[in-house]
C-alpha positions in Angstrom: 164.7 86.0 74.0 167.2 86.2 76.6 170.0 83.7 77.1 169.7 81.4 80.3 172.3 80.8 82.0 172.8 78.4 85.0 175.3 78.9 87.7 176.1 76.3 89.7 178.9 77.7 92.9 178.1 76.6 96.7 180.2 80.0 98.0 177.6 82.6 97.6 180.2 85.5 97.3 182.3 83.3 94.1 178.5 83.3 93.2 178.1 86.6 92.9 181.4 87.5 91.4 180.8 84.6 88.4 177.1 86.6 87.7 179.1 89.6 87.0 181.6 88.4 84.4 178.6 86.6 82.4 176.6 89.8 82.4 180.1 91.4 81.4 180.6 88.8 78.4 177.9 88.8 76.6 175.7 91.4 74.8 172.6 89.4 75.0 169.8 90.3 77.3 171.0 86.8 80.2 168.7 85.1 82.4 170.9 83.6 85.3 169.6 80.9 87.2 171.4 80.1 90.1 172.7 76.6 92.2 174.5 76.4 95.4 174.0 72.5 95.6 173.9 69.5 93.3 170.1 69.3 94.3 169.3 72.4 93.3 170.6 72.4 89.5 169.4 69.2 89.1 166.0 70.6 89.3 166.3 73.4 87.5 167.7 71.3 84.5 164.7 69.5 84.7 162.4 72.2 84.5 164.6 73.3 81.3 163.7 69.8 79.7 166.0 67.1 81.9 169.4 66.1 81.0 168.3 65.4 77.3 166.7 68.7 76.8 163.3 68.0 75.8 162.4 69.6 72.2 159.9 72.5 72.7 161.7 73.2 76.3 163.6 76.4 76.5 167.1 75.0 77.7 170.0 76.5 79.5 172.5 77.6 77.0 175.5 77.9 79.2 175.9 76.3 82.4 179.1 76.9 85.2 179.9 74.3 86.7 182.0 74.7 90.0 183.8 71.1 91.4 184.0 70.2 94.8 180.5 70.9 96.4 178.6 70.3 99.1 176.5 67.2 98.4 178.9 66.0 95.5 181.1 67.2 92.7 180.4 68.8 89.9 181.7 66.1 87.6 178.7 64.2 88.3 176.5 66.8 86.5 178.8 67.4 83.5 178.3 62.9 83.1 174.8 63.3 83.4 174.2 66.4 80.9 176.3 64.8 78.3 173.8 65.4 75.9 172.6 68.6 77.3 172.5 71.0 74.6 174.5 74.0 76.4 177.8 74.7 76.8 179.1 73.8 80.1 182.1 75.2 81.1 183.6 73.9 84.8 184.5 77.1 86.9 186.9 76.0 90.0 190.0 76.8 91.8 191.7 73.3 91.2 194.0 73.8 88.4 195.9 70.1 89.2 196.1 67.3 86.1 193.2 65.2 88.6 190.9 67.5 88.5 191.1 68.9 85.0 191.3 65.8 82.7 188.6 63.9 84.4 186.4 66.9 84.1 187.0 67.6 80.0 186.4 63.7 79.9 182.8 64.4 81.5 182.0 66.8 78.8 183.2 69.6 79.9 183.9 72.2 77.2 185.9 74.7 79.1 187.5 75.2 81.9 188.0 78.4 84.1 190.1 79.5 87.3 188.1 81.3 89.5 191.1 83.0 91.1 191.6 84.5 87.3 191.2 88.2 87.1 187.8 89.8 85.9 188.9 90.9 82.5 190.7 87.5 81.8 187.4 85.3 82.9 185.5 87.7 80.8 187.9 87.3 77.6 187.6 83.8 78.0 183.6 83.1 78.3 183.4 85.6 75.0 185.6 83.1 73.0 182.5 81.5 72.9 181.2 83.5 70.5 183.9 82.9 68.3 184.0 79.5 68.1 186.4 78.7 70.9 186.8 76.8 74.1 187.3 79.4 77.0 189.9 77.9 79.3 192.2 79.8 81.7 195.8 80.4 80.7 197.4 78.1 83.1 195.0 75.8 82.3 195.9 76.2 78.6 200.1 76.0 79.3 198.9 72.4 81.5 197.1 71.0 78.5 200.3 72.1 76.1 203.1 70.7 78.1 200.8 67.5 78.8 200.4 66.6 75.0 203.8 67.7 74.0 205.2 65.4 76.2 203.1 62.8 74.8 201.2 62.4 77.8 198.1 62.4 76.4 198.5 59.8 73.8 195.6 58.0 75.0 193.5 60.4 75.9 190.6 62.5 74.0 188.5 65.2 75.3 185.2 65.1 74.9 183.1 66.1 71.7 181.1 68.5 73.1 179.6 69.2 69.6 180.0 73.1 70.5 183.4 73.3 68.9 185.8 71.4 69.9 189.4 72.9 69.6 193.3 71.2 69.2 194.6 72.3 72.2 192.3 69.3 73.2 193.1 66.5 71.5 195.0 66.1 68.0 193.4 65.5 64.9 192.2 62.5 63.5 192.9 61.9 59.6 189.4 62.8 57.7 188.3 59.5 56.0 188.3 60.7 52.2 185.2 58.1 51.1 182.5 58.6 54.2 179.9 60.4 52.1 178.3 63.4 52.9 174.7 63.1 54.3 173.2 66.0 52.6 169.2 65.3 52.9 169.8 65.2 57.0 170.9 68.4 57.1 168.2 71.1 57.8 168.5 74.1 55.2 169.3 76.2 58.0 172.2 73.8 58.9 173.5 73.7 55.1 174.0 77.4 55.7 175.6 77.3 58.7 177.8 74.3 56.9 178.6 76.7 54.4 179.7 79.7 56.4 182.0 77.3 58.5 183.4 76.3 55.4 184.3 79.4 54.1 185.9 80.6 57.9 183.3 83.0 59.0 183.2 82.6 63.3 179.9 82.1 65.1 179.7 85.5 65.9 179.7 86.7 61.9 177.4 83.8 61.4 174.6 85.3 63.8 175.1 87.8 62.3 174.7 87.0 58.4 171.5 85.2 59.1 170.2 87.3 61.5 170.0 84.8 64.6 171.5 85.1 67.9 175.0 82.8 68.0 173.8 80.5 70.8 171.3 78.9 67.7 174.2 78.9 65.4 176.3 76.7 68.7 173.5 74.4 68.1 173.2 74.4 63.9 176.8 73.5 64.6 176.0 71.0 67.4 173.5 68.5 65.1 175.6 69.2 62.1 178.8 67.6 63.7 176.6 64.4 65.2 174.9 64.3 61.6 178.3 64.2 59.5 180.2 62.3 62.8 183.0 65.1 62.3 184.4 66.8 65.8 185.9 70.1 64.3 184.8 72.5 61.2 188.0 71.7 59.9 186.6 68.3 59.1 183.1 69.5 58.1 184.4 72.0 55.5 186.9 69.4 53.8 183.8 66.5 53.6 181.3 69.4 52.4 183.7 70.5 49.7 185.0 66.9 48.4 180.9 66.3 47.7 180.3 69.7 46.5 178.5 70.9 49.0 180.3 74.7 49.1 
């Protein structure tokens, strides 16, 4: 099955160029869908199950999501697919501290220059695949210098539930005595647990169980809303204080 993948860019040339690097990322056979307006990829979430992703509805699994556009910005799509399962990474040419913490506190779970070269967007989307969040390196060096000088005190990123990395937010201590909720975790998702636990990236994962890594994102998805962790870090330490691995 391929991978669908929405695109959401009013400038049809910026279009074009951000269809290339997804085809260049991934090895999966992609299925891109594409949005020059608000309008538009409203509807075509919608038809993918709505903002909540309707079980039994093939949903996007990655979704681009550029800012400033033509009937609105894209920071009103991110709030509104909150609990969207895909990964939804904002794609823009605003790399200023008003732009780029409102939009991780919308849900985004990367965040991309288009002005970037080729090679460098396409080394970022694949981080994906291993389990972490693509973001451009001056985007990267903002975040840094923000929380080293303590700017960001107050301020979390959002738990995407696709894997949700430092460089966002620091860790929170792992309460020692929340118990493990082992009967709501699917077998499948016990296996997954266990792989985290044990360091393997999404990518090996797929590969072990012989599924494609997008389902693995979203084993990893229901297990972190099912334990109430926001890294794997936290995951593996709960599952191996109740014996889980």
């Amino acid at each position: 099955m391929a991978v669908k993948v929405l695109i959401l860019e009013d400038n049809p040339v910026a279009r074009s160029f951000l269809c290339r690097v997804v085809r260049e990322s991934f090895s999966d056979a992609i299925h891109l869908t594409e949005a020059g307006d608000l309008e538009t990829a409203r509807k075509h979430v919608a038809l993918t199950g709505g903002s909540q992703g309707l079980h039994g509805v093939d949903p996007f699994k990655l979704v681009l999501v550029d800012l400033e556009l033509p009937d609105g910005n894209g920071m009103e799509l991110l709030a509104e697919l909150a609990q969207y399962p895909a990964t939804k990474i904002v794609t823009t040419l605003y790399s200023d501290d008003d732009h780029l913490f409102p939009a991780l506190q919308c849900g985004a779970d990367g965040y991309l220059l288009k002005e970037d070269r080729f090679e460098v967007l396409v080394e970022e989307l694949q981080k994906i695949v291993r389990g972490q969040p693509p973001l451009s390196p001056a985007i990267a060096r903002r975040l840094l210098t923000h929380f080293r000088h303590g700017n960001g005190a107050d301020s979390q990123a959002p738990d995407s539930g696709f894997m949700p990395a430092s460089t966002f937010t620091t860790s929170r201590p792992v309460p020692i005595e929340k118990p493990l909720d082992h009967e709501r975790l699917t077998p499948r998702e016990s296996e997954v647990l266990t792989y985290l636990s044990k360091g393997f990236t999404i990518k090996e994962i797929a590969s072990l169980m012989g599924i494609k890594w997008f389902t693995v994102n979203d084993h990893i998805k229901s297990i972190y809303k099912k334990l109430n962790v926001s890294s794997r870090a936290e995951a593996a330490v709960l599952a191996s204080k109740q014996g889980l691995v």
